[in-house]
C-alpha atoms as a printed R data frame, in Angstrom:
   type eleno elety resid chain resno       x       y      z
1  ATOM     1    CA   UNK     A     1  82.537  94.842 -0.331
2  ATOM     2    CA   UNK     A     2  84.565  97.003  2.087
3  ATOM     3    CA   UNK     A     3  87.746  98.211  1.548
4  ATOM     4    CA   UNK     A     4  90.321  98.681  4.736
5  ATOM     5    CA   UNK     A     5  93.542 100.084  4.228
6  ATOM     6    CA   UNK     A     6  96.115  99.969  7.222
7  ATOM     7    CA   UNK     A     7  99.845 101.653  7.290
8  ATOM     8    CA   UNK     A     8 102.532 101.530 10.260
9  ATOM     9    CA   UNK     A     9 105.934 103.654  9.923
10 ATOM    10    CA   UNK     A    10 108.565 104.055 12.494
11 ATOM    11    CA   UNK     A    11 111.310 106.168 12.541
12 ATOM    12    CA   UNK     A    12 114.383 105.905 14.147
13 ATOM    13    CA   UNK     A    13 116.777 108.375 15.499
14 ATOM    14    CA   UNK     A    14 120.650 107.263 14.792
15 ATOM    15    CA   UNK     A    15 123.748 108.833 15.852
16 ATOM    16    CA   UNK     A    16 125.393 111.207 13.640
17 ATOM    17    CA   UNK     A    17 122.760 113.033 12.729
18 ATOM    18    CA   UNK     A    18 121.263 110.335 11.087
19 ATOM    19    CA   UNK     A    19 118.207 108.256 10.738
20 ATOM    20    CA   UNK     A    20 116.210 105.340  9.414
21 ATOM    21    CA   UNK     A    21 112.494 104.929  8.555
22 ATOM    22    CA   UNK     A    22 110.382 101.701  7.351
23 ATOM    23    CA   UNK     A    23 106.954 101.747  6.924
24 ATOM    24    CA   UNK     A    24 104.299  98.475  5.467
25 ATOM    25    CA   UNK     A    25 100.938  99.133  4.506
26 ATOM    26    CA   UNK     A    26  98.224  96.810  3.510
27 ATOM    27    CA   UNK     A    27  94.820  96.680  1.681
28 ATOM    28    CA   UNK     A    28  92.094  94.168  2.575
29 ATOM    29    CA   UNK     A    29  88.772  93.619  1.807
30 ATOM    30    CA   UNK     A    30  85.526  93.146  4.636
31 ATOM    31    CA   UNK     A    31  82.439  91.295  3.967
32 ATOM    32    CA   UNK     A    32  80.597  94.129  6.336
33 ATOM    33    CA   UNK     A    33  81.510  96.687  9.117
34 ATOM    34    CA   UNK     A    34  80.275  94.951 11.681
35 ATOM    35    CA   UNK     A    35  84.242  93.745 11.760
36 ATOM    36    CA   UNK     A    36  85.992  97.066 10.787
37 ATOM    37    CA   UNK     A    37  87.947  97.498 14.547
38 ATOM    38    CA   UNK     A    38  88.486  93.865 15.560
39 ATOM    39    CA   UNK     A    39  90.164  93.185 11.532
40 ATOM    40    CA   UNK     A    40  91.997  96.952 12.091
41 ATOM    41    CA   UNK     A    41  93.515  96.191 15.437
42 ATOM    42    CA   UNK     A    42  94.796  92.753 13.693
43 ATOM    43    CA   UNK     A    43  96.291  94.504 11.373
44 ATOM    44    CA   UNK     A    44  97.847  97.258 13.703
45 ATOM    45    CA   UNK     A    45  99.030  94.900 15.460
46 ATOM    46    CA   UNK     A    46 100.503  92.582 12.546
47 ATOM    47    CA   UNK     A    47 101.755  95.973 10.801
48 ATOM    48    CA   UNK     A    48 103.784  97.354 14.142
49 ATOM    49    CA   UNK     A    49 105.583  93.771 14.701
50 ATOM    50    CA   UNK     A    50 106.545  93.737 11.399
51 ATOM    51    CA   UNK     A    51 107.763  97.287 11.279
52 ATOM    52    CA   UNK     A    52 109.642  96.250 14.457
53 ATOM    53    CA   UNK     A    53 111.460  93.493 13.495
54 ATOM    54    CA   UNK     A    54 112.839  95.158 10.035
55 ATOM    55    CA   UNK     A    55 113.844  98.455 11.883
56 ATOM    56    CA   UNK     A    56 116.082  96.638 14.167
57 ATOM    57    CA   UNK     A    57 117.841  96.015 11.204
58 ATOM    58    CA   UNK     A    58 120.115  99.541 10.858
59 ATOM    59    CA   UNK     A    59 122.483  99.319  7.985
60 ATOM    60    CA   UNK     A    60 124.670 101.987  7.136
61 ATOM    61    CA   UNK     A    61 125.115 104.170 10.204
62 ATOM    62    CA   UNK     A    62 127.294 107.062  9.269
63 ATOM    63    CA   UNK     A    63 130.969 107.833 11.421
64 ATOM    64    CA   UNK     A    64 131.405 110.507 13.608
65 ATOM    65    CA   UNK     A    65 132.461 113.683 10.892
66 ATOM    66    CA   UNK     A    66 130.751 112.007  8.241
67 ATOM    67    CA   UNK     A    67 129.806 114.437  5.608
């Protein structure tokens, strides 16, 4: 049994100052190498849209002076 382990993080530049980060990872197992880059660049790919999506999502974003 192989282990692959994949991680995406984004950060975001905000004004103020200020800034936001998310970041997923995941752990899966492979029945052999022979699939190690077509199952990584799924997951890359699966990984960054997710990251995507939630990042849009700002929250707090801090007034001008804040602080």
């Amino acid at each position: 049994m192989i282990r692959l382990s994949a991680a995406y993080s984004k950060k975001v530049g905000l004004p103020g100052y200020s800034s936001h980060s998310f970041s997923v990872s995941i752990e899966t197992e492979l029945q052999n190498l022979d699939s190690v880059r077509e199952e990584s660049a799924r997951l890359y790919d699966s990984l960054q849209q997710a990251v995507d999506q939630q990042i849009q999502k700002t929250g707090f974003v801090p007034p001008d002076g804040y602080g």
